[in-house]
C-alpha positions as a Markdown table, in Angstrom:
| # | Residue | x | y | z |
|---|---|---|---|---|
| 1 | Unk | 12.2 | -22.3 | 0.6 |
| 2 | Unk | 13.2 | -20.8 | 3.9 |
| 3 | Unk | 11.9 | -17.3 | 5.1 |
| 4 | Unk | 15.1 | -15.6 | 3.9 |
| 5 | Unk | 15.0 | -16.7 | 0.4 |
| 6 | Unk | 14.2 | -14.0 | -2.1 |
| 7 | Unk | 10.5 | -14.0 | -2.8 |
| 8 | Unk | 11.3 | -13.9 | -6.8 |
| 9 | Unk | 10.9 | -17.0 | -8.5 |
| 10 | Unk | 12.3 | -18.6 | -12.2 |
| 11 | Unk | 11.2 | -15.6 | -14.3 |
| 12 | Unk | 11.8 | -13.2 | -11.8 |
| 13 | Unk | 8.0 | -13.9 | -10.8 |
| 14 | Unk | 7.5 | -12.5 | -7.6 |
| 15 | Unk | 5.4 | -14.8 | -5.3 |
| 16 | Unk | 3.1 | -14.9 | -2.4 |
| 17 | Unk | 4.4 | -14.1 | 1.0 |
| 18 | Unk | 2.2 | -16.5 | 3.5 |
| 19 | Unk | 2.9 | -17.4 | 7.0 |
| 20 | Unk | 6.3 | -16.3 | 6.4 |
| 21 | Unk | 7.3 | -17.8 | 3.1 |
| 22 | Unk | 7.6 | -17.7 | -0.4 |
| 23 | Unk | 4.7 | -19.3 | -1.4 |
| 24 | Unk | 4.4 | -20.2 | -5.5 |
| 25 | Unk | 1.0 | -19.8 | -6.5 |
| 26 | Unk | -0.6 | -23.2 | -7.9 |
| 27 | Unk | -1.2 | -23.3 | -11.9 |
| 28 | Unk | -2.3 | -19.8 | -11.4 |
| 29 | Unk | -1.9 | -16.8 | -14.5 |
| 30 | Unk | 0.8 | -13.6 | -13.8 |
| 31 | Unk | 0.6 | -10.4 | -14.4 |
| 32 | Unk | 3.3 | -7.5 | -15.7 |
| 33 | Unk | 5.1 | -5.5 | -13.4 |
| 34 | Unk | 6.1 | -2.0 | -14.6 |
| 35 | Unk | 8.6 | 0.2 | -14.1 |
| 36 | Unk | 6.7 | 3.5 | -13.5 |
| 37 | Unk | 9.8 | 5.4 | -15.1 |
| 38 | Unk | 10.6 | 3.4 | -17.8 |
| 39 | Unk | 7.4 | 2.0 | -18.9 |
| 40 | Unk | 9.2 | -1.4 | -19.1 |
| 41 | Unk | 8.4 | -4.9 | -17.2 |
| 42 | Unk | 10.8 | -5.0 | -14.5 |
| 43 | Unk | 8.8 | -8.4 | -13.1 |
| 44 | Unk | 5.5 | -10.6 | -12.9 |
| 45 | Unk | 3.9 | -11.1 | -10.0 |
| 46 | Unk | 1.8 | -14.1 | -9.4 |
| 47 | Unk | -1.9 | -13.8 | -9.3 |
| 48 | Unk | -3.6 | -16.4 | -6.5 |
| 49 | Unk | -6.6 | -17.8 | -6.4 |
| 50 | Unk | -8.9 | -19.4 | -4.0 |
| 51 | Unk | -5.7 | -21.9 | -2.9 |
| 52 | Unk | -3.7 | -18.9 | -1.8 |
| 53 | Unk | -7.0 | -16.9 | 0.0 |
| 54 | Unk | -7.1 | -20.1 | 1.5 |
| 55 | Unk | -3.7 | -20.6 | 3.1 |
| 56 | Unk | -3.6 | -16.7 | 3.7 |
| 57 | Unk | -6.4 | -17.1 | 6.0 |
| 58 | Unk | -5.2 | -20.4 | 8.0 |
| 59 | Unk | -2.4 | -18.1 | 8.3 |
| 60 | Unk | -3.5 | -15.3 | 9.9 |
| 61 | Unk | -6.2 | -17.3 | 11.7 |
| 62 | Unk | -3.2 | -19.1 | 13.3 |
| 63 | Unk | -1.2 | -16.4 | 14.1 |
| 64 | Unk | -3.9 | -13.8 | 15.3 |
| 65 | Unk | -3.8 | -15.1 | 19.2 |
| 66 | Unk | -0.4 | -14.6 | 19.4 |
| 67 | Unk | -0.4 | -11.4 | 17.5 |
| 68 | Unk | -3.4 | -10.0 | 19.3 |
| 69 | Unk | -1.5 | -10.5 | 22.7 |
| 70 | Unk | 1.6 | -8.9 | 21.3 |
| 71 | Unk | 1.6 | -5.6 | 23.6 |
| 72 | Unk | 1.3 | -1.8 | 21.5 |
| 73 | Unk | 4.6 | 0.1 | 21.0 |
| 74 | Unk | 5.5 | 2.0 | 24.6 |
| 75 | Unk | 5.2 | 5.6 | 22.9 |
| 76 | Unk | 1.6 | 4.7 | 21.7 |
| 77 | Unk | 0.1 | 6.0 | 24.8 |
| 78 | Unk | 2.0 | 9.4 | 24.7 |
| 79 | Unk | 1.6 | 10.0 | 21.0 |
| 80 | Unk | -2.5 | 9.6 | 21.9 |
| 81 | Unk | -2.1 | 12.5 | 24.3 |
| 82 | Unk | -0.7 | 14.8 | 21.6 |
| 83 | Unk | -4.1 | 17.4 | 20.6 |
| 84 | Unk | -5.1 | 16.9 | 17.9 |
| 85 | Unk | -2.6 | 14.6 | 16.0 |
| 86 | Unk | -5.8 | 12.9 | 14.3 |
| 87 | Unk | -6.9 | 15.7 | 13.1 |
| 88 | Unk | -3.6 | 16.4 | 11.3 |
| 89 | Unk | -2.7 | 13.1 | 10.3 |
| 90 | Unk | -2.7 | 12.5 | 6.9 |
């Protein structure tokens, strides 16, 4: 499945999204989505277990050099300097 494919499955069973893709969880149960304003079940999503914490972590392990090198936004700096923007945020 590439990166742009939906990340709902057969069932409209809305996957895991690791290392940039759809990732099906493995003989794992679902759970019910709800609409909050209707009440009804809009989707399932899948529920992972330790094969999915697994792959999430090689994931992020793999990508954290690369991501912790990534240079901060260019307004970071100045929005710092505003008094006491900590203090109000929420």
């Amino acid at each position: 499945m590439s990166a742009t494919a939906p990340i709902y499955q057969a069932r409209n069973t809305i996957a895991h999204w690791i290392g940039g893709k759809s990732i099906a969880a493995a003989d794992e149960p679902t759970q019910d989505v709800f609409n909050p304003a209707t009440g009804e079940v809009s989707h399932q999503v899948a529920l992972g277990g330790a094969r999915e914490v697994g792959r999430a972590v090689e994931s992020a392990d793999a990508a954290f050099s690369a991501w912790a090198d990534t240079p901060s936004h260019p307004s970071w700096p100045r929005a710092q300097s505003f008094p006491g923007t900590a203090e109000r945020a929420p």
